[in-house]
C-alpha positions as CSV (number, residue, x, y, z in Angstrom):
1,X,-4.9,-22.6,33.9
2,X,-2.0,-19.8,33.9
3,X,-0.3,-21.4,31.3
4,X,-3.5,-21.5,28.9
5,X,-4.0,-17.5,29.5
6,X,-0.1,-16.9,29.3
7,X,-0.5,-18.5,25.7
8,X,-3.3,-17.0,24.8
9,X,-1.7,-13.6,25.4
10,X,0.8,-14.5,23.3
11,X,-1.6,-15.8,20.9
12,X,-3.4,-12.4,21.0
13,X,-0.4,-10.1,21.1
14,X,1.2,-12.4,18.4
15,X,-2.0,-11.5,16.0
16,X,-2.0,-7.5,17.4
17,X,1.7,-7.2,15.5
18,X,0.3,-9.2,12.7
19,X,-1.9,-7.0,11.7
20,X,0.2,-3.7,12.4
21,X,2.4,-4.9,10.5
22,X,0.1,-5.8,7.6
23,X,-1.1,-2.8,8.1
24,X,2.1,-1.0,7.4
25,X,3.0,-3.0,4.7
26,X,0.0,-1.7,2.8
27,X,0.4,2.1,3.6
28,X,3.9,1.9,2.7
29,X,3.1,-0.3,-0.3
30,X,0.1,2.6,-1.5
31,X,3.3,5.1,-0.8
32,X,5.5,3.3,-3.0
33,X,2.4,2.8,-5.4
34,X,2.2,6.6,-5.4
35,X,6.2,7.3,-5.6
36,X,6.2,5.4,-9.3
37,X,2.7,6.6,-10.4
38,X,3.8,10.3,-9.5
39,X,7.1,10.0,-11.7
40,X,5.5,8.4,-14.9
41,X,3.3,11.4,-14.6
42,X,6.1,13.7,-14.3
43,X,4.8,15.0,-11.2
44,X,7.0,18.4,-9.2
45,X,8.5,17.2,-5.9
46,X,5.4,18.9,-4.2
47,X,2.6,17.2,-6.2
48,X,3.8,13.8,-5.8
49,X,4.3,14.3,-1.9
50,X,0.5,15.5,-1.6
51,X,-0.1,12.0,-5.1
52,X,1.5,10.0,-2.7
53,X,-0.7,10.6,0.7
54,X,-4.2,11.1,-2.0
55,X,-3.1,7.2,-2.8
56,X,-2.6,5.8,0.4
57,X,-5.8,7.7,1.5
58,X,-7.7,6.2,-1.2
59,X,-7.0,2.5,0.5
60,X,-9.8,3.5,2.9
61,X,-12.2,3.4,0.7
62,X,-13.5,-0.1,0.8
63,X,-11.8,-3.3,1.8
64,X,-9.7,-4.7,-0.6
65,X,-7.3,-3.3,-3.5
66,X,-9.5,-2.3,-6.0
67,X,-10.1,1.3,-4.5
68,X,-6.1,2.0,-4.9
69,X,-6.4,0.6,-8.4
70,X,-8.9,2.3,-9.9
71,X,-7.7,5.8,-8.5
72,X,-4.3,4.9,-10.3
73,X,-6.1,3.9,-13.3
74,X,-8.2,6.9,-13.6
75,X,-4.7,9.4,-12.6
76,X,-2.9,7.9,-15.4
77,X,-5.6,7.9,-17.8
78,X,-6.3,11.4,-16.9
79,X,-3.0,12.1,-17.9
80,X,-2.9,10.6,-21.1
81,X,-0.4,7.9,-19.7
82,X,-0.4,4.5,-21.7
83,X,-0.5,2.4,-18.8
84,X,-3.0,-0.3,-18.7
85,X,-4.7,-1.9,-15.5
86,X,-2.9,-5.3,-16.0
87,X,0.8,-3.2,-15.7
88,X,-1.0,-1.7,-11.9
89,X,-2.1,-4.7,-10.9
90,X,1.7,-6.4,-11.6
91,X,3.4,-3.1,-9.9
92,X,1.3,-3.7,-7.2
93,X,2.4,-7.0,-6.6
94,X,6.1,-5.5,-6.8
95,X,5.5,-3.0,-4.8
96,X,3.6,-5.4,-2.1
97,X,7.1,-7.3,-1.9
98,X,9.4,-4.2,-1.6
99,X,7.3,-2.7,0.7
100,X,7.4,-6.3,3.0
101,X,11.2,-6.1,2.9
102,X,11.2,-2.3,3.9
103,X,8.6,-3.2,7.0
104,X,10.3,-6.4,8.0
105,X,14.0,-4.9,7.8
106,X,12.9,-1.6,9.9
């Protein structure tokens, strides 16, 4: 019976770090997100610190990434960027994979 419990501690604990470390994968991900959003809109050091925390607040929106995308979409169009959704959705997706080397090597 111990040894069922010991595993399932480890089963549990294993799952906890899973999902911190999702977790900061996807804040630092919504950073990153931010960081290349903030320089295409020629953003001052200032503005894309406060860009880069609106974007990663913006995640807690709803479930899901469509909440980050669509405040993206709307900054850039707002200012008169020519970036479409399609180009978000693929840095997304680059900046998902940079931001799972960044976590994992820490």
């Amino acid at each position: 019976m111990t040894d069922f419990k010991d595993r399932q501690r480890g089963e549990e604990a294993k799952f906890a770090l899973d999902q911190e470390t999702a977790f900061k994968v996807a804040a630092r991900r919504n950073r990153l997100l931010g960081e290349w959003a903030a320089d295409i809109m020629n953003l001052t050091e200032e503005e894309a610190d406060a860009y880069k925390k609106a974007v990663m607040q913006a995640d807690f929106e709803e479930a899901g990434d469509e909440d980050v995308i669509r405040k993206l979409l709307g900054d850039l169009t707002a200012a008169e960027t020519q970036v479409t959704e399609a180009e978000i959705r693929a840095k997304l997706e680059e900046k998902a994979i940079e931001a799972r080397r960044q976590v994992v090597g820490e």
